[in-house]
C-alpha positions in Angstrom: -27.8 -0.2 17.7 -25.6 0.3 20.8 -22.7 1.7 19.2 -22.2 4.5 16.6 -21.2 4.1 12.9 -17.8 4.6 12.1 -16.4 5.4 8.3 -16.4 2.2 6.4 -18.7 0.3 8.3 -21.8 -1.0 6.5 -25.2 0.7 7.2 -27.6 -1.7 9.2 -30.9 -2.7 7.2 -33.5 -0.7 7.7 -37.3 -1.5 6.4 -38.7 2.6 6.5 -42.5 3.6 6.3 -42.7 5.8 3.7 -45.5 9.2 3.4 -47.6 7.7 0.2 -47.9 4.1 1.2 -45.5 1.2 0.9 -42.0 0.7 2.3 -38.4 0.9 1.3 -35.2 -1.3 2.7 -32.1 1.1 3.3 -29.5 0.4 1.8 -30.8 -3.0 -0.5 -32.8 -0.3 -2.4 -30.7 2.2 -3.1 -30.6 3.3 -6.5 -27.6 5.1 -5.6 -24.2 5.0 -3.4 -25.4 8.2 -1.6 -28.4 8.7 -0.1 -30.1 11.3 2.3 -32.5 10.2 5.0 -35.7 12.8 6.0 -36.8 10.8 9.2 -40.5 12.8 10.0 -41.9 12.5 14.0 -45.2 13.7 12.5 -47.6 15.7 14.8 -47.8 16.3 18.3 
């Protein structure tokens, strides 16, 4: 992305890894309007 989201813009799609297996597209799988993202580097 080369520029920063601004209020009402859309989110972009996003196909996320996720900790037990499997994946999850942000925001087509959202079970809700609001949604908190955890993004985890994982270790050194």
């Amino acid at each position: 992305m080369n520029a920063k989201l601004q209020q009402g813009d859309r989110f972009p799609s996003l196909t996320l890894k996720l900790v037990g297996g499997g994946t999850m597209r942000v925001p087509e799988e959202m079970s809700t309007r609001y949604l908190a993202l955890l993004f985890y580097r994982g270790h050194w």
